[in-house]
C-alpha positions in Angstrom: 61.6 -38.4 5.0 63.0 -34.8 4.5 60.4 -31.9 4.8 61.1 -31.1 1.2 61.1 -34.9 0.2 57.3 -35.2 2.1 56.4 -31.7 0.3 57.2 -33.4 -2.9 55.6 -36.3 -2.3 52.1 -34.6 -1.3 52.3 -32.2 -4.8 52.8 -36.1 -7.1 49.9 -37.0 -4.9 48.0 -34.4 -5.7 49.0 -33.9 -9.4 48.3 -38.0 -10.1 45.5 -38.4 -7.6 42.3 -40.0 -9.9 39.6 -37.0 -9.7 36.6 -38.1 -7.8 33.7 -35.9 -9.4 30.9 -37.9 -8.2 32.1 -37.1 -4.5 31.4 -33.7 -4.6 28.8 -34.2 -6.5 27.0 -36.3 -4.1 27.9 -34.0 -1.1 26.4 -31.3 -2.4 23.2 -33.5 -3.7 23.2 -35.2 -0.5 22.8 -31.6 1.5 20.5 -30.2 -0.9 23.0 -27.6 -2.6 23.1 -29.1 -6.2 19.6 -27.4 -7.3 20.8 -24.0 -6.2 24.1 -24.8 -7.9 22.5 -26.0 -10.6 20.8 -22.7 -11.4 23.8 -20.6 -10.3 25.8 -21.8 -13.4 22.7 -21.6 -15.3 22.3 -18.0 -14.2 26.2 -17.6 -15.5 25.3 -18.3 -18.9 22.4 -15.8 -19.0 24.9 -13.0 -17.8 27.2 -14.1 -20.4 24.8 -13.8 -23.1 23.7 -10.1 -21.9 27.2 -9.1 -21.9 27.8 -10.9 -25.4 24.9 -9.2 -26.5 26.4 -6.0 -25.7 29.5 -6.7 -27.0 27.3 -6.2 -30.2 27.3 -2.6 -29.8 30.7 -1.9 -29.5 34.0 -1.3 -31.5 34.7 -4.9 -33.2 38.2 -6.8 -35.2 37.9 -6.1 -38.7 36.3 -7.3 -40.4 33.7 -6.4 -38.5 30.6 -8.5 -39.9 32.8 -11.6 -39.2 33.4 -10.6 -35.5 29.3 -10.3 -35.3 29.0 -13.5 -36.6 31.2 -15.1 -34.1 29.9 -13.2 -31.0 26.4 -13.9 -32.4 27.2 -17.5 -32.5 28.7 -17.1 -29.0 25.7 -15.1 -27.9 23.3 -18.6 -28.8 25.4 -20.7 -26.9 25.9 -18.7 -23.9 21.4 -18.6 -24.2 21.4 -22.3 -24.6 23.8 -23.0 -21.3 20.9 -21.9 -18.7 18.4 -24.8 -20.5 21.4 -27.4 -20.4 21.8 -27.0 -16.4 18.1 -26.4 -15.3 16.9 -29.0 -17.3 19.0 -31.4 -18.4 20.8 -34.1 -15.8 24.0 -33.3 -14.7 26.9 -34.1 -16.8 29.1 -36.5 -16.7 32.8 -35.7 -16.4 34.1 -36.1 -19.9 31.1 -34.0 -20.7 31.3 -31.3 -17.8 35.0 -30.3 -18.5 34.6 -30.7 -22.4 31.7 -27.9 -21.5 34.2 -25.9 -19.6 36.9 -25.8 -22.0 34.8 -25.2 -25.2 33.7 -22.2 -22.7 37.0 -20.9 -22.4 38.1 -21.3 -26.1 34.7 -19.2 -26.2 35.8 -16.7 -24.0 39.4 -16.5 -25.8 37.4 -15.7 -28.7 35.4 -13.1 -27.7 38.8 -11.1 -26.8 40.1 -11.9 -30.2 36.5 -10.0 -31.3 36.5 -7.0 -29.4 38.3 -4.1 -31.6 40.1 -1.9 -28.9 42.2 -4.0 -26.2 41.0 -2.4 -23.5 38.0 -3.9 -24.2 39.6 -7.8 -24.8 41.0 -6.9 -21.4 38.4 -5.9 -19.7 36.5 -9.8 -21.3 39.3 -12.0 -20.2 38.4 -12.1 -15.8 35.2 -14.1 -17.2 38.1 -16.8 -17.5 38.2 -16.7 -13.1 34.1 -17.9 -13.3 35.1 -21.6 -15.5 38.5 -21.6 -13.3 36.0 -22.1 -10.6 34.2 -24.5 -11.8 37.1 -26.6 -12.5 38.7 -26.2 -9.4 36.1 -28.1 -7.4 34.5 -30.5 -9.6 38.1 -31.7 -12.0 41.3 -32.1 -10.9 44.9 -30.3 -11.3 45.4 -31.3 -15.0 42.3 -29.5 -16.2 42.8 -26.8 -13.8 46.0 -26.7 -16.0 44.6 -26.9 -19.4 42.5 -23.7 -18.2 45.2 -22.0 -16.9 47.1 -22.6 -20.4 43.8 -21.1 -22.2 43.8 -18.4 -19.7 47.4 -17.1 -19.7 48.0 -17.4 -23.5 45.2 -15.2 -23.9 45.7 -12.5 -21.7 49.5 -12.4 -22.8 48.1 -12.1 -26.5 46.1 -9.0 -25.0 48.8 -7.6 -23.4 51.1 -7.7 -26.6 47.9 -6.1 -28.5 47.3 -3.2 -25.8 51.3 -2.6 -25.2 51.6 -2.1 -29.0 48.0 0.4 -28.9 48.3 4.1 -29.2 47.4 4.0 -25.6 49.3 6.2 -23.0 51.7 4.7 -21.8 51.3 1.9 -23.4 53.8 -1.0 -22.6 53.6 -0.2 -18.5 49.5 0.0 -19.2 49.9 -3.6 -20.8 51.6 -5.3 -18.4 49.8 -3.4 -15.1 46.7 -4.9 -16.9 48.0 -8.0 -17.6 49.4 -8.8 -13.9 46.0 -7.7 -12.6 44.3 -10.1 -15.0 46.7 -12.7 -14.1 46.5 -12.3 -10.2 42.3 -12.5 -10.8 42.1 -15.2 -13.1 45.3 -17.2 -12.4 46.7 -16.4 -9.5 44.7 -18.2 -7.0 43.5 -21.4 -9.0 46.3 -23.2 -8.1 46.5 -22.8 -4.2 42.9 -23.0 -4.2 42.5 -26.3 -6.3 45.7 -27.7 -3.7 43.6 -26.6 -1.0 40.7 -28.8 -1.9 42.3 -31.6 -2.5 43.5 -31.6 1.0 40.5 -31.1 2.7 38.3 -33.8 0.3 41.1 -36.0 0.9 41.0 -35.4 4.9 37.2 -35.9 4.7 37.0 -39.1 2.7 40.0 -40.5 4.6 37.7 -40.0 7.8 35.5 -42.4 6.3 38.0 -44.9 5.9 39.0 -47.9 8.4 43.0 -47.5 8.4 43.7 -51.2 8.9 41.5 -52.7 6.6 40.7 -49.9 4.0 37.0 -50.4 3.7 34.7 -48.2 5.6 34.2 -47.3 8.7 31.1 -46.7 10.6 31.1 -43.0 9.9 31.7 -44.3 6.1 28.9 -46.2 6.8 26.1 -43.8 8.1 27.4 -41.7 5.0 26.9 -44.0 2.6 23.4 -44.7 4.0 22.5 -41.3 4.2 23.3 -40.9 0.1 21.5 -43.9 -0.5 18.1 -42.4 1.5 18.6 -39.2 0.0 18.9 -40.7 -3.7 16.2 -39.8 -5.5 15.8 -43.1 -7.3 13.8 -45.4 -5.6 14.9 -48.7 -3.6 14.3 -52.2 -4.0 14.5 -54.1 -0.7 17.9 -53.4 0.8 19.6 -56.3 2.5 22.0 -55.7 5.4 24.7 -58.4 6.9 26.5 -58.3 10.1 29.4 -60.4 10.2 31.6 -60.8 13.0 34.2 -63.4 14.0 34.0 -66.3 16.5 36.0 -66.2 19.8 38.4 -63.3 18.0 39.6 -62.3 21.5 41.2 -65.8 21.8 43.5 -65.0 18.8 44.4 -61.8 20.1 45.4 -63.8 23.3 47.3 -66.6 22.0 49.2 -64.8 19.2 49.0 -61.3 19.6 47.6 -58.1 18.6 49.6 -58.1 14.9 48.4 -61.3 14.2 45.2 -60.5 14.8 45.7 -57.2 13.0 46.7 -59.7 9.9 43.3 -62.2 11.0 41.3 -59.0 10.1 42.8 -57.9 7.1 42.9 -61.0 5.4 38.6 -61.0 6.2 38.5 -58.2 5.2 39.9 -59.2 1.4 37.6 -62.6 1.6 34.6 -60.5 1.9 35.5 -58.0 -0.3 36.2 -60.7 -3.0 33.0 -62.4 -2.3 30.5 -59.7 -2.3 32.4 -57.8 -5.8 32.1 -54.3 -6.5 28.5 -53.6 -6.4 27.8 -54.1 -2.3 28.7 -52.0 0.1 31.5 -53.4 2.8 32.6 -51.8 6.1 34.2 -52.8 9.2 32.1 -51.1 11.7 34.8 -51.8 14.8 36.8 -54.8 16.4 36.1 -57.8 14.4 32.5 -56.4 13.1 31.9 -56.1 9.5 28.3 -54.8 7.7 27.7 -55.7 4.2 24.4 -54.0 2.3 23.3 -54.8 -1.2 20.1 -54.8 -2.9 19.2 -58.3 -3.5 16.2 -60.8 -2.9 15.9 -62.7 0.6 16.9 -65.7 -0.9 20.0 -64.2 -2.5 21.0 -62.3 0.4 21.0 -65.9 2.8 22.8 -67.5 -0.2 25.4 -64.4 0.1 25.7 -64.8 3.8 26.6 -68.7 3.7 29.5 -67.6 1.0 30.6 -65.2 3.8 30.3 -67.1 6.4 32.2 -70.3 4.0 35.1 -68.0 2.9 36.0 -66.9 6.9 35.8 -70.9 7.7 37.8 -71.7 5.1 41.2 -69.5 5.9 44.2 -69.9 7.8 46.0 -70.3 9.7 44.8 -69.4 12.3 42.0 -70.8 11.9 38.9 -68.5 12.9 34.7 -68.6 12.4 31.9 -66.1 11.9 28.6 -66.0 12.8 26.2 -64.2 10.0 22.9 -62.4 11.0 20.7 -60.8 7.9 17.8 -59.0 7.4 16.1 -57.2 4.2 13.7 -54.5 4.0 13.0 -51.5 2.9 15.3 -47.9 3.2 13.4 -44.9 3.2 15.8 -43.1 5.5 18.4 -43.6 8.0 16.0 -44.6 10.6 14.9 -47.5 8.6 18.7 -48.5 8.6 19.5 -48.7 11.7 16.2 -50.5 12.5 17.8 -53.1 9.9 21.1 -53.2 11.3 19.8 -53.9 14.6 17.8 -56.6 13.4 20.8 -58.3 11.4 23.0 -57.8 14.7 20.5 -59.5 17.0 20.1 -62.1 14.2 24.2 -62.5 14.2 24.0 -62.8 18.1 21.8 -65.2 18.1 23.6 -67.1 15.4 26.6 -67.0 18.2 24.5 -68.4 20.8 23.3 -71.2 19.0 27.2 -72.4 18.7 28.9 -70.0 15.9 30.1 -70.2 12.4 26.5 -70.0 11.1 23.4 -68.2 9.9 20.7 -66.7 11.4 17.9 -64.2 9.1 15.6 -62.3 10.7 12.4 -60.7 9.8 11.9 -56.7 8.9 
């Protein structure tokens, strides 16, 4: 693949890549950066009512009682944006960028309101603070749909203040205009692209390349969410699985077969255990499964596992199944169940393979 073919292929990537907001979302919970966030945009909308309010006092679009009435209606909304984010729960996506956009179709408006251009001008870098926003928490596409808002309306300006009894006035407009652009535009892009490269860096570090579930360091991650979560836990169930005698399979047909041995696990797990568990192959022929279930549901869980491995082929290849359920507080409480469900899997292997052992929390 050419340079330009590879650079091409990493912008479709990036344009069509499916926008994960919950990621960052949960990084930032995880850490303990969303209630400082949380207020931060809050605080935004409180500055953007002062200035709106202030707007008030200035030279307005004739007719001038209509342009009140739309910054006054601005002015409420920008007031009721701090009690959405401090004490509401976080949106969800269609309702986070819907929130942006309406913000900068309010911001486009409040341009439209102002009666000298200098003064639209001077309103449209509040379009840089929702750019933001969007850059981190939606994709390219609504990134886009911003820039669109942005650029029409500062053009719009431009026209307006190049056509003014200003000084100068055509070389004012587009000086303005270009500084504008470079504040509010300019960097979105490259910053957005930027992101996306390192999100996409960090979550494939998480990822097992052979197999495509995760990988240990997926694993303590997703742990770490889970104990940071703020709901609370019903008992937490965690399954080691690991095959029987793998090493012989490696020695009588190879590496890529058993490369194809642990891939093909990996997708009778995954189909047995559906979307709501957790999977990860925590190295060589090691998997972890965690689910919230009942005891009795999490052995019945393991002997499906344990059934599905038996049951493929060729070649033919076993697993031994340790499990264990308690409660997860934390990450210590995790790996004091993991260890239990591995010495439960081990002794499972003693006792002959291809079979379950529980043990107690």
């Amino acid at each position: 693949m050419t340079r330009s073919s590879h650079r091409q292929s990493t912008l479709a990537r990036w344009w069509n890549d499916p926008v994960d907001h919950y990621w960052l979302l949960n990084f930032l919970r995880h850490r303990g950066h969303l209630a400082p966030l949380r207020a931060l945009i809050g605080s935004g909308g409180v500055a953007m009512g002062i200035a709106l309010v202030l707007l008030q006092f200035t030279q307005l679009t004739e007719p001038v009682s209509l342009s009140r009435a739309v910054l006054g209606t601005l002015t409420i909304a920008a007031f009721a944006w701090p009690l959405y984010w401090w004490f509401f729960r976080w949106p969800s996506p269609r309702t986070s960028i819907t929130l942006f956009i309406l913000t900068d179709l309010g911001i486009a408006v409040a341009c439209a309101a102002q009666g000298a251009p200098m003064a639209a001008m001077a309103t449209t870098p509040l379009f840089a603070v929702t750019g933001i926003y969007l850059v981190y928490f939606h994709g390219p596409r609504a990134t886009a749909v911003h820039l669109l808002i942005a650029i029409a309306t500062v053009l719009g300006v431009a026209v307006w203040l190049s056509l003014s009894d200003e000084p100068g006035a055509v070389f004012l407009a587009i000086g303005k205009a270009l500084v504008s652009l470079l504040v509010t535009v300019g960097i979105l892009p490259s910053a957005q692209f930027g992101f996306w490269l390192i999100r996409n860096s960090s979550v494939e570090s998480l990822v097992d390349e052979l197999t495509s579930l995760a990988n240990r360091r997926g694993l303590q991650d997703h742990v770490s969410r889970l104990s940071a979560s703020a709901d609370p836990l019903p008992a937490m169930c965690v399954l080691v699985i690991d095959l029987d005698k793998f090493k012989t399979i490696n020695d009588r047909h190879g590496h890529v077969v058993g490369d194809q041995v642990l891939v093909r696990t990996a997708h009778q797990l995954r189909d047995v255990v559906g979307r709501r568990a957790f999977l990860a192959r925590t190295g060589g022929e090691e998997f972890v499964v965690i689910d919230r279930l009942p005891s009795a549901e999490a052995v019945a869980l393991g002997e499906r596992l344990r059934a599905a491995v038996a049951a493929a082929g060729p070649p033919a290849v076993t697993a031994s199944v340790g499990v264990v359920c308690g409660h997860l507080d934390n990450a210590a409480d995790f790996d004091r169940l993991l260890h239990l469900a591995d010495t439960a899997m081990y002794a499972a292997k003693r006792d002959g393979g291809n079979r379950l052992a529980v043990a107690q929390p």
